[in-house]
Every structure is written in C-alpha cells, then in structure tokens.
LOLUMBA-254276 format. One line per 4 residues: number of its first residue (from 0); their letters; for each residue x, y, z of N, C-alpha, C, O. Coordinates in steps of 0.001 Angstrom, whole numbers, always signed. Layout:
BEGIN
NUM = A = X:Y:Z:X:Y:Z:X:Y:Z:X:Y:Z ~ ...
***
This chain:
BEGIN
0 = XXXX = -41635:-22171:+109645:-40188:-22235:+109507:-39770:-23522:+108822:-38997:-23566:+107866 ~ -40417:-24681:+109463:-40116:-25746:+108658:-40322:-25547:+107184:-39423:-25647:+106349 ~ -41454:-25285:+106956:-42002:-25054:+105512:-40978:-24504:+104530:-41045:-24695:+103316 ~ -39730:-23592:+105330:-39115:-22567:+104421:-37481:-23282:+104092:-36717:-22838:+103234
4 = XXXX = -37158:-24588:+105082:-36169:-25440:+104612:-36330:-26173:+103385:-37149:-26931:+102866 ~ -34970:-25525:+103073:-34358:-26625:+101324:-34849:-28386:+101546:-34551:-28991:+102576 ~ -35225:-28700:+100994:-35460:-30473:+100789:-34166:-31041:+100697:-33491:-30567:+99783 ~ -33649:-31886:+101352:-32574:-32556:+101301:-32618:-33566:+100671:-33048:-34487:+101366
8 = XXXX = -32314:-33929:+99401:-32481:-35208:+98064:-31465:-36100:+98536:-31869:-37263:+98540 ~ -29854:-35910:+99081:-28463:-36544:+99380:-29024:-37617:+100759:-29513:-37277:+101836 ~ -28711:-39073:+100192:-28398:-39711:+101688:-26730:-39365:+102072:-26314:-38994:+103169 ~ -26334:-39483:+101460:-24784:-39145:+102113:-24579:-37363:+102254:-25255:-36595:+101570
12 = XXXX = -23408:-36828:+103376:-23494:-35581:+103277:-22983:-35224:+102158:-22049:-35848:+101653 ~ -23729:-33771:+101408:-22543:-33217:+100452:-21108:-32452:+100612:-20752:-31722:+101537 ~ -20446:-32801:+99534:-19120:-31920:+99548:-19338:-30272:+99156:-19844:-29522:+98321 ~ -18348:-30314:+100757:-18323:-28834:+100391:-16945:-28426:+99567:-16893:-27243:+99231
16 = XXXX = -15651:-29395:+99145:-15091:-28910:+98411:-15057:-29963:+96786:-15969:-30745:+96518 ~ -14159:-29807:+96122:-14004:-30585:+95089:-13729:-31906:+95612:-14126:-32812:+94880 ~ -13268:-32188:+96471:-12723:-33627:+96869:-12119:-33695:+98426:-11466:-32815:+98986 ~ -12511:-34950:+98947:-12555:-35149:+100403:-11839:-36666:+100808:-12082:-37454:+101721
20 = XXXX = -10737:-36691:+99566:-9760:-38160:+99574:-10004:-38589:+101251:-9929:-37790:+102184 ~ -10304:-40020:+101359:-10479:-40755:+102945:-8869:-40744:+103203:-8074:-41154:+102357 ~ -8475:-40217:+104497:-6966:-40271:+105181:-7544:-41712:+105934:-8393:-41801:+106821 ~ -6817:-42734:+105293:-7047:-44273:+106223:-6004:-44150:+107211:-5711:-45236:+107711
24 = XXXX = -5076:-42738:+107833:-4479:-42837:+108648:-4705:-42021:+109964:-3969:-41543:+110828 ~ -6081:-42077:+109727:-6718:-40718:+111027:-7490:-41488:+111553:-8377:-42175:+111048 ~ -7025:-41341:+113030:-8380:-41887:+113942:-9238:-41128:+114111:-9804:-41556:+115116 ~ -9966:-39853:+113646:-10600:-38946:+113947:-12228:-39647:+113290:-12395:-40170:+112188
28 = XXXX = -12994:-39489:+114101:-14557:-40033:+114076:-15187:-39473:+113570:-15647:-38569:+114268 ~ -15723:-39496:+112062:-16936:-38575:+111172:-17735:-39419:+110962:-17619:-40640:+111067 ~ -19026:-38492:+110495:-19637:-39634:+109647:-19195:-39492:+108518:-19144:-38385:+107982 ~ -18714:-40812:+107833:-17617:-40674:+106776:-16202:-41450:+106671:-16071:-42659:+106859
32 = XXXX = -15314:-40676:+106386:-13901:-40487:+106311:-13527:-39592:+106216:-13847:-38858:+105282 ~ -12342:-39115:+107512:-11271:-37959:+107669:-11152:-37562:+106574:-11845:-38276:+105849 ~ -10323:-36301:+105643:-10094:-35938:+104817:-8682:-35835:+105040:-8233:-35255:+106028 ~ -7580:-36656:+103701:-6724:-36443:+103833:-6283:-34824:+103499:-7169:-34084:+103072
36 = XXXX = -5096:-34358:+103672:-4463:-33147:+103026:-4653:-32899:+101733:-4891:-33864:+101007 ~ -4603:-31822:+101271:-5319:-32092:+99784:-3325:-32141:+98984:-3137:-32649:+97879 ~ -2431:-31678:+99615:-785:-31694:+99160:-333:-32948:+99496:+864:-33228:+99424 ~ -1417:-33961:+99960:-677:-35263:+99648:-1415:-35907:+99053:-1226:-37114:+99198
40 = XXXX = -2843:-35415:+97910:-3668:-36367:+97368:-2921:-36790:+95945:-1948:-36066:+95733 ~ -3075:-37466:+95257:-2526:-38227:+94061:-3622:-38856:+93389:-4644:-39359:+93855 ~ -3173:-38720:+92054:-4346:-39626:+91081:-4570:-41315:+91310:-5342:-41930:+90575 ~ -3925:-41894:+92245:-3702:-43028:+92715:-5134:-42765:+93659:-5888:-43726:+93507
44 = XXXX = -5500:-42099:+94254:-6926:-41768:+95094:-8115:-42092:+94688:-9095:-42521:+95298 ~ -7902:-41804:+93422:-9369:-42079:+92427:-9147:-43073:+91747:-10018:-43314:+90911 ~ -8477:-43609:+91779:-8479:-44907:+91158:-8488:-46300:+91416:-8321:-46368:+92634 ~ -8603:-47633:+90896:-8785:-48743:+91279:-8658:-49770:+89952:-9168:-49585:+88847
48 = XXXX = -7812:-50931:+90392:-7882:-51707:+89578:-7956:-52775:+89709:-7518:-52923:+90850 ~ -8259:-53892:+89282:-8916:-55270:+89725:-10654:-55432:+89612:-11274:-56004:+90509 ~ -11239:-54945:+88586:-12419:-55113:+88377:-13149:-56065:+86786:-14256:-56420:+86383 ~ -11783:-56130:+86353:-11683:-57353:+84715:-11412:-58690:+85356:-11338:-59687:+84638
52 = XXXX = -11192:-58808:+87224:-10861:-60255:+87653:-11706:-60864:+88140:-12264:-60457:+89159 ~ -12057:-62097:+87499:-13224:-62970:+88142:-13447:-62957:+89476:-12633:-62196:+89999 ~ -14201:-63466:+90294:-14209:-63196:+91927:-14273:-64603:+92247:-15009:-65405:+91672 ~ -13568:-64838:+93074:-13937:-66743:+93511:-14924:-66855:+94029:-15392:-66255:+94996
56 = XXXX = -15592:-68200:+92977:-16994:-68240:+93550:-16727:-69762:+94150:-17615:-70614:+94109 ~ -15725:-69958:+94578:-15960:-71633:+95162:-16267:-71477:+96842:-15444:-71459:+97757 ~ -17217:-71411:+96881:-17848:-71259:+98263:-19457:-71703:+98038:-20024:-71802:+96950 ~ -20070:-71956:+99458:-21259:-72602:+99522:-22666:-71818:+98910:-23691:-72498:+98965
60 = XXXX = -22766:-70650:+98422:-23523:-69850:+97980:-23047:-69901:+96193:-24002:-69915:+95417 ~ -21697:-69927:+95602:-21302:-69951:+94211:-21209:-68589:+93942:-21655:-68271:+92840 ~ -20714:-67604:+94700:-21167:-66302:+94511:-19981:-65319:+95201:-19328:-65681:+96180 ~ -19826:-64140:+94597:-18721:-62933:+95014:-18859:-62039:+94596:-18992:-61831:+93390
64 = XXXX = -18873:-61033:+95690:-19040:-59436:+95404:-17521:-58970:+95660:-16646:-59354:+96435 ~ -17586:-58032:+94726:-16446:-57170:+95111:-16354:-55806:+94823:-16108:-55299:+93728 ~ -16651:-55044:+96286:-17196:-53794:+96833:-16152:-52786:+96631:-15007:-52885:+97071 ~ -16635:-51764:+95906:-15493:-50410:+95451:-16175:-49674:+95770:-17055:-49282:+95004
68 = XXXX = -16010:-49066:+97349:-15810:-48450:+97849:-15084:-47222:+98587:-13889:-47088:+98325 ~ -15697:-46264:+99524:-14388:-45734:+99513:-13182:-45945:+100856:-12576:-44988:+101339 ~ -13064:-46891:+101156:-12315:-48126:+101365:-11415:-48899:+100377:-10386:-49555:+100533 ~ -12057:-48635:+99467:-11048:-49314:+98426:-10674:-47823:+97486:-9584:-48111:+96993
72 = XXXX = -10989:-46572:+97061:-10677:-45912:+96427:-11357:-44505:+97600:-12490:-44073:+97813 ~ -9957:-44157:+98140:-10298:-42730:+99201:-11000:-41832:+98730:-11812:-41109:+99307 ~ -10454:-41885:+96819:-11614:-40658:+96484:-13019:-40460:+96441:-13464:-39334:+96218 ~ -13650:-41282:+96602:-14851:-41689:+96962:-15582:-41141:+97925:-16786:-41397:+97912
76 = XXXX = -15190:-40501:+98695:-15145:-40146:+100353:-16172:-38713:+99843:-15919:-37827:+99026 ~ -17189:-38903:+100564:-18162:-37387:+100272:-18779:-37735:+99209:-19562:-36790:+99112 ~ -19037:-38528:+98182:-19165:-38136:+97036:-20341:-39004:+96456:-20765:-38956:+95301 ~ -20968:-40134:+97900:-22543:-40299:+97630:-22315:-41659:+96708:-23391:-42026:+96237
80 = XXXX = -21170:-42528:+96315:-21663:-43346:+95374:-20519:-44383:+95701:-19587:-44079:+96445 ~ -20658:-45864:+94994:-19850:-46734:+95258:-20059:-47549:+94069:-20959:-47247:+93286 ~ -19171:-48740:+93827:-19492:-49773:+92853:-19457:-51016:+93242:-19169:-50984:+94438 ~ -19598:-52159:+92877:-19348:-53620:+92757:-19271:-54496:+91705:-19965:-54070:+90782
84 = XXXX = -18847:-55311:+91494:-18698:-56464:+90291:-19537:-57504:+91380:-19693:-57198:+92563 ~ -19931:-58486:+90919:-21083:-59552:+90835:-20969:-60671:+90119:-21571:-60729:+89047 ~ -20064:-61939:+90629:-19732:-62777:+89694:-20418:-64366:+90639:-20220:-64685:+91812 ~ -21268:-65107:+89528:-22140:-66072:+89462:-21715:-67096:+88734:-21459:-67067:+87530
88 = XXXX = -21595:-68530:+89874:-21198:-69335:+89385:-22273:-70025:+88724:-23352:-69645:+89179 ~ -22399:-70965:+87751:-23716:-71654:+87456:-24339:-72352:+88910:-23820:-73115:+89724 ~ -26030:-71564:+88818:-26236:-72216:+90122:-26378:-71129:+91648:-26979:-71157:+92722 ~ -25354:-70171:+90874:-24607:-69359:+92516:-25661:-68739:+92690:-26542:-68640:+91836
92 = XXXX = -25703:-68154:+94029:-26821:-67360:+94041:-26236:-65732:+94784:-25211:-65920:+95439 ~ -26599:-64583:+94782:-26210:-63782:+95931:-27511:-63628:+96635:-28480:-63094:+96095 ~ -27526:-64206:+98109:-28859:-64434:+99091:-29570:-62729:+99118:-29037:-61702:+98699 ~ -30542:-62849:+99579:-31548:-61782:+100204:-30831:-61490:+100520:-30040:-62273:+101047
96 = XXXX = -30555:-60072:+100430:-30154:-58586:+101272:-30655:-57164:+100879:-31359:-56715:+99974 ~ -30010:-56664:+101917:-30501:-55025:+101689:-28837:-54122:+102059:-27757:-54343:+102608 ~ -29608:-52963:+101284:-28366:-51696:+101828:-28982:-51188:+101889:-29807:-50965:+101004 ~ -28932:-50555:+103308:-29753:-49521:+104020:-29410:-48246:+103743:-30229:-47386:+104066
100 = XXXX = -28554:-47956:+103303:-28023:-46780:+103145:-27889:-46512:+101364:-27400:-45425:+101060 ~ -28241:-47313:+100364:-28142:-46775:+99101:-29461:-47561:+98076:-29772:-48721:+98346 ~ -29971:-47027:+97243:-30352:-47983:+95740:-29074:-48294:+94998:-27914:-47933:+95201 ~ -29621:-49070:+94078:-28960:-49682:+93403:-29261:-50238:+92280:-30307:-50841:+92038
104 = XXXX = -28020:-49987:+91280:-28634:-50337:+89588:-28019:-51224:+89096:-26790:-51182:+89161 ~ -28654:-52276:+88467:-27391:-53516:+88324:-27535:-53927:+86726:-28558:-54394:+86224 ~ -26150:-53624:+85955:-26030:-54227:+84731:-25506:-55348:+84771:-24645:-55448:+85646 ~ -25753:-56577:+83937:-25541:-57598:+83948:-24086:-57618:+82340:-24248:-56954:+81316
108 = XXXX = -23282:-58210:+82507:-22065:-57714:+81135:-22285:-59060:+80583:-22404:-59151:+79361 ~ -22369:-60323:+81452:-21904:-61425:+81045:-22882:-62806:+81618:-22982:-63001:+82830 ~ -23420:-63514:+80833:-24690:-64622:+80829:-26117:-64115:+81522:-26556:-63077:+81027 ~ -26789:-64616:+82442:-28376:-64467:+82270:-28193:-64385:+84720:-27436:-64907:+85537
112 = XXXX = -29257:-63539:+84788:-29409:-63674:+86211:-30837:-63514:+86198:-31399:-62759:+85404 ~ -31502:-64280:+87148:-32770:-64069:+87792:-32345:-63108:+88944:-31613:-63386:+89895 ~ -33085:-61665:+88606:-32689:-60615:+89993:-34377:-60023:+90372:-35232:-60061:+89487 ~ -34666:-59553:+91616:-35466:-59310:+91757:-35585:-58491:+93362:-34710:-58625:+94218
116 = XXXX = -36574:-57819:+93515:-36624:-57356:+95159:-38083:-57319:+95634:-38910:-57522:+94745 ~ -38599:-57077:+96994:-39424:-57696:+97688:-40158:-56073:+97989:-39544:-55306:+98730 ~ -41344:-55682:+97436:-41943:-54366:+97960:-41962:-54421:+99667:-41707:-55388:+100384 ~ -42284:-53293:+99988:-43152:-53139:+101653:-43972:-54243:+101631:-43762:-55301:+102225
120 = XXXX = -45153:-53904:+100753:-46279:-54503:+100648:-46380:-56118:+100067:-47314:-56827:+99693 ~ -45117:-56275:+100181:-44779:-58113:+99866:-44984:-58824:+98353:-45060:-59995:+97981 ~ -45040:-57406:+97609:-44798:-57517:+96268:-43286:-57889:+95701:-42328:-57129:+95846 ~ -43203:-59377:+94926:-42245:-58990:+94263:-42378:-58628:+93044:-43469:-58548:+92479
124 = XXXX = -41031:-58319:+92405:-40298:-57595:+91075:-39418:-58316:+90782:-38531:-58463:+91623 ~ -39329:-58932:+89690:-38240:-59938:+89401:-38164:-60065:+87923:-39205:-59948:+87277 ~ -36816:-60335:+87206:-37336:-60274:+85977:-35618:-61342:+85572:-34594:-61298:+86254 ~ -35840:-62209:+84261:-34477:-62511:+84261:-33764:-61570:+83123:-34391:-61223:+82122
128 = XXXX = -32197:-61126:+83391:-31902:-60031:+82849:-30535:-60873:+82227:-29678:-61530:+82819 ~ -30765:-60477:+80392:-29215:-60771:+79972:-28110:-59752:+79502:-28336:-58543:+79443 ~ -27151:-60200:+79239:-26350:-59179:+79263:-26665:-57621:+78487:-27262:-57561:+77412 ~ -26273:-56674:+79057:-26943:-55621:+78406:-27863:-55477:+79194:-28076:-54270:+79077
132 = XXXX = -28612:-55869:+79965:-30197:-55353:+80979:-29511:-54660:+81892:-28315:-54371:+81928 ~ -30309:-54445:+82559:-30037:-53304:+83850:-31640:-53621:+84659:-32774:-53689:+84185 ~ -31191:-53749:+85889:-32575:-53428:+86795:-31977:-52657:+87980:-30796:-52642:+88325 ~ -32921:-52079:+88486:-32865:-50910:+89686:-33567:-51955:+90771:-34443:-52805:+90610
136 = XXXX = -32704:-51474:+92120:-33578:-51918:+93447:-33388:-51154:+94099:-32278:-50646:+94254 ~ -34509:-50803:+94740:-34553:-49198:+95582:-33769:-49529:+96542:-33048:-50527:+96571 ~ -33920:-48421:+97641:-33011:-48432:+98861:-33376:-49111:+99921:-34563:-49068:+100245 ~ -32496:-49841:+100650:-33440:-50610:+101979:-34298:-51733:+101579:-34715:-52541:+102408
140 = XXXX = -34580:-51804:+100280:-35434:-53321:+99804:-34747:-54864:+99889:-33522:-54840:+99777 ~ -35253:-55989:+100040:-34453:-57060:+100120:-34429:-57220:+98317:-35144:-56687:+97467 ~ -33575:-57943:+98225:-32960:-58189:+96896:-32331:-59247:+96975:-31925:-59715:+98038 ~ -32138:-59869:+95613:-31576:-61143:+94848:-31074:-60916:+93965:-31290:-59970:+93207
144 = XXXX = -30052:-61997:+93851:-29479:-62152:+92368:-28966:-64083:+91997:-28019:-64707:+92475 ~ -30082:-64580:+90944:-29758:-66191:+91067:-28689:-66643:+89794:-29469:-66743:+88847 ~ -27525:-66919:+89351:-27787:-67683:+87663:-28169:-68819:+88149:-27899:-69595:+89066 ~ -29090:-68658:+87007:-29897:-70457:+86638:-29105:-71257:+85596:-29044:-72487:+85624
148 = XXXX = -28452:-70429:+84598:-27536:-71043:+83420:-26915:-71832:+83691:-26962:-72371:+84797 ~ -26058:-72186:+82675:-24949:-73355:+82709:-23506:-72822:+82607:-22536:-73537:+82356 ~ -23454:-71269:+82863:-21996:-70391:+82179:-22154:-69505:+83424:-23254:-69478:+83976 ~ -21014:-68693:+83960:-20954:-68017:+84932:-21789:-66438:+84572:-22328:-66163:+83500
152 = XXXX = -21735:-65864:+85359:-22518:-64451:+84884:-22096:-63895:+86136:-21968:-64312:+87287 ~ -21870:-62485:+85342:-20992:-61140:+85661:-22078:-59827:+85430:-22765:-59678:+84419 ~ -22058:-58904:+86633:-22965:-58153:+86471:-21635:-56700:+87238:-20523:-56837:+87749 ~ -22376:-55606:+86995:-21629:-54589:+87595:-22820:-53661:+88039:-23723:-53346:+87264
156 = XXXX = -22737:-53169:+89601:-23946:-52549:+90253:-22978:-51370:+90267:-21748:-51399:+90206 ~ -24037:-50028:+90388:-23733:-48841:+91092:-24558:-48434:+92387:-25760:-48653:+92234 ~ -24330:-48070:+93229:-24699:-47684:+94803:-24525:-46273:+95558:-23566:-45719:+96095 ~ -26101:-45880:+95326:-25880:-44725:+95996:-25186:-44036:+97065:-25642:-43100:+97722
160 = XXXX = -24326:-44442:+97155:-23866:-43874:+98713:-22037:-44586:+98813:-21714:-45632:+98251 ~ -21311:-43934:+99443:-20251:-44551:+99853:-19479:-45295:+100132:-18389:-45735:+99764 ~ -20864:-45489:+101542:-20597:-47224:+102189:-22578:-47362:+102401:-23383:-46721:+103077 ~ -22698:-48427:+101520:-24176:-48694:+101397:-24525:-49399:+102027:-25703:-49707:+101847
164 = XXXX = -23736:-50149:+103210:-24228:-51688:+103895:-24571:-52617:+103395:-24965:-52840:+102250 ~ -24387:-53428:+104544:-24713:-55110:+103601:-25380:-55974:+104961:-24851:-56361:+106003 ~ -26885:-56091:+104401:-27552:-56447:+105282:-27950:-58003:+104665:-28804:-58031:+103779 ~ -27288:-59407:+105161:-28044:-60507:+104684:-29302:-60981:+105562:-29168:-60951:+106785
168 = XXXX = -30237:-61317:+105138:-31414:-61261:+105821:-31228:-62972:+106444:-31942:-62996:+107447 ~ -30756:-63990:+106313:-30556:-64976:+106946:-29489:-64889:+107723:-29542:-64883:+108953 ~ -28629:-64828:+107158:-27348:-63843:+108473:-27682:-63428:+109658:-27391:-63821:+110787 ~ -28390:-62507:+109221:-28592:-61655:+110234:-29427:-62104:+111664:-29212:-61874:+112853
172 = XXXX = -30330:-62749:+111043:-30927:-63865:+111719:-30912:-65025:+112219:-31702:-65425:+113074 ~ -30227:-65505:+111843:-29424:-66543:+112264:-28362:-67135:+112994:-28236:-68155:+113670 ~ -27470:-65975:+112578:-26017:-65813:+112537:-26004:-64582:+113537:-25189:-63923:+112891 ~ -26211:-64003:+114319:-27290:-62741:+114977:-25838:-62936:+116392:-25776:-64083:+116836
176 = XXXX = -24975:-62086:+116906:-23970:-62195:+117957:-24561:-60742:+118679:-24702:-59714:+118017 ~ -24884:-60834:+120170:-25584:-62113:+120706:-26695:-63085:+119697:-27442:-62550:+118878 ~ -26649:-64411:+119901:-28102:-64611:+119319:-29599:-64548:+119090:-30047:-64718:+120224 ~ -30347:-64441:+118492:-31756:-64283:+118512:-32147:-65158:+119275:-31620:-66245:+119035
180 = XXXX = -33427:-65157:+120776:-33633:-66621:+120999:-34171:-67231:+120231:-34725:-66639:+119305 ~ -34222:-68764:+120323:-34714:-69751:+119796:-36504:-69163:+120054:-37090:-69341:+118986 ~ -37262:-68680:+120896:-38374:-68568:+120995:-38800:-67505:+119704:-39701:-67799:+118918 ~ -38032:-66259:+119612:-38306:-65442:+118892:-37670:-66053:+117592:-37708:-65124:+116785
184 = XXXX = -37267:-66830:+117156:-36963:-67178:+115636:-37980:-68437:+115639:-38631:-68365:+114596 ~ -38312:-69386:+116281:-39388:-69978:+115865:-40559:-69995:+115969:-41161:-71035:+115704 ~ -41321:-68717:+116437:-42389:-68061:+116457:-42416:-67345:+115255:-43431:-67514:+114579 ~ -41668:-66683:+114870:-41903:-65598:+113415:-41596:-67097:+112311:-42364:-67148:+111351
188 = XXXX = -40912:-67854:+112379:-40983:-68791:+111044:-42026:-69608:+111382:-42303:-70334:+110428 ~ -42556:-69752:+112109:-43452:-71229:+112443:-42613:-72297:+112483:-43093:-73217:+111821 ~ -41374:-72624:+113065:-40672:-73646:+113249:-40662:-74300:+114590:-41079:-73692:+115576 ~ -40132:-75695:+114671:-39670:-75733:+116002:-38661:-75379:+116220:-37989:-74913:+115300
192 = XXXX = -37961:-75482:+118002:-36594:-75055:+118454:-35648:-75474:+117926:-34709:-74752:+117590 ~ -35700:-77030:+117695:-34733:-78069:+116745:-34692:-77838:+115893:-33668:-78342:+115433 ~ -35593:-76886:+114608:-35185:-76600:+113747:-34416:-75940:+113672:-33343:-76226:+113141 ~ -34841:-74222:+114451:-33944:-73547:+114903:-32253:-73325:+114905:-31517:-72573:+114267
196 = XXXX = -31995:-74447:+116031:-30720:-75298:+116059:-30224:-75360:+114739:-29141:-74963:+114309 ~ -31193:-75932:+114132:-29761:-76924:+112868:-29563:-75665:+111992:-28398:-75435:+111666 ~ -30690:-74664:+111485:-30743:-73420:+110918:-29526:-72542:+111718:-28683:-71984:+111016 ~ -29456:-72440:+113031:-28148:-71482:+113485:-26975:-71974:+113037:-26034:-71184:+112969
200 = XXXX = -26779:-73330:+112648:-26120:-74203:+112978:-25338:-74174:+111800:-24176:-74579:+111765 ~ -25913:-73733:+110892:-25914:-73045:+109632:-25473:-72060:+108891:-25262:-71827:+107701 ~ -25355:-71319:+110347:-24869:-69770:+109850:-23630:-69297:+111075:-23302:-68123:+111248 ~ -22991:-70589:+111930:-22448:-69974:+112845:-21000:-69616:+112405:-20331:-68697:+112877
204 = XXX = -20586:-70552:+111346:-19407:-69721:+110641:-19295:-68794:+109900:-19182:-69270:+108770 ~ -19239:-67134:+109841:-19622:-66416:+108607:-18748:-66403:+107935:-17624:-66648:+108374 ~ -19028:-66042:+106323:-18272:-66105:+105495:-18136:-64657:+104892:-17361:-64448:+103959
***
C-alpha cells in the first residue's frame, strides 16, 4: 500500500484553489494562514513595495534582511515560496543560519559577497559571487553571507516555502530562553564556564 502512494515533492501544503490570500484578521489555527474571502481579495494582496530601499545596516553585524513573506504579501499564503533583499555593509556579515523549512537561491545585483554553506558531512561550499552570480543553499544547511569589499552589496534570495525560518546558529545557542547550561555549551565548544559567560553575555540582547 505504501508502495502505491503519490511522492510528495511540496514542503509547504498545496493549493487546492487559485489563491489562499492570508486573512491577518482570523484567529483560526492552520498550518499556514486562514484564507481570507475570496470577495474581499484585491490586487493590493499580491503585491509589495519597498524592495529598491536600502536596509539599515548600522548595527553590530553591518547587515539586513528584509523578508517578503506571506506576512508581508497575504498572497503568498499556500503557494510554497517567499523572497528577501540582503543588504551588506562593507565588512557586514549575515551570521550562520539555517531555514528549516526552505532552500534557497541567492542573486547577488550589487558588489561582491563571500557566500557559502556547511554539508552534513562538514564539507564546505563557498565561492565569492559578483553581481550577476547566483548560488543555491539547500534546505536546513547552515549558511553565510560576508562582503569583504569596500562598497555595500545587495543580493536578492528566493525561498522555498512561505515562512522558511530563521535559525541563527549562535543565537540560538547562546541567546537560548530558557538558557543552555553553561556545562552543556562548554563541553561541545571546549571552553571554560567564564567563557561561556562573556559569550551569553553577548547574545543576551537580541536584535
């Protein structure tokens, strides 16, 4: 019986109609987003604007994403995919992370990025990409994005999925509510406790 089920290729569910606009005014619990009425959807649903605007990168990383989602555009809702802009200050970096829930393809529009991701098997993939490149990072992999230049750099990703997550791997660890103990974070780094400390110490404001 197993043998005779369809293969399911979709991480997100599919639509069963043409469109499944997110109602941001329903408390009703999917996996997903409610579906608004389809007699109150509008071309305002599918759309979004604010993606030609730089992202402030004056923060301690030099770095800003800005997630188009369907959170930010309802029509999105069902439909398996999302976007972002990626703006790099000279220097900036966007840290290790993952989205657990999508791959991801990243064109670079504007100066040079060192991007790269981390196999299972502790292989990396890294390559520096200028404008016009594109690199892919599978799903669930940790990933980077550095400029090394002297000029900002602008990249635009696509994301399989909806809402793809945003997993920072020092964050998470660090920055961890409840916290990780100090025993179990300085056993897996080989640190001491005091290091520990100044490393939480580090991440207790998130940004």
């Amino acid at each position: 019986m197993a043998a005779s089920l369809p293969l399911a290729l979709a991480y997100d569910p599919s639509p069963l109609q043409d469109f499944c606009v997110a109602d941001a005014a329903s408390d009703v619990f999917v996996n997903g987003l409610a579906c608004k009425d389809p007699a109150r959807v509008s071309a305002g649903d599918f759309a979004f604007s604010g993606l030609h605007a730089a992202g402030d990168t004056a923060n301690a990383l030099g770095s800003r994403v800005t997630l188009v989602d369907a959170r930010a555009v309802p029509g999105l809702n069902s439909l398996g995919v999302s976007m972002a802009r990626l703006d790099l200050a000279p220097g900036g970096l966007n840290p290790p992370h993952t989205h657990p829930r999508a791959a991801e393809v990243l064109t670079v529009v504007e100066g040079q990025m060192h991007a790269g991701f981390v196999a299972a098997d502790g292989t990396l993939f890294a390559r520096v990409l200028s404008a016009g490149d594109a690199f892919v990072f599978p799903r669930g992999l940790v990933h980077f994005e550095f400029n090394f230049g002297d000029r900002p750099a602008v990249g635009i990703a696509g994301l399989g999925s909806q809402n793809p997550g945003l997993i920072r791997v020092a964050d998470s660890l660090f920055g961890a509510t409840p916290a990780l103990t100090d025993d179990v974070l300085a056993k897996t780094f080989r640190i001491d406790a005091a290091t520990v400390q100044r490393m939480k110490a580090q991440f207790a404001t998130k940004k």
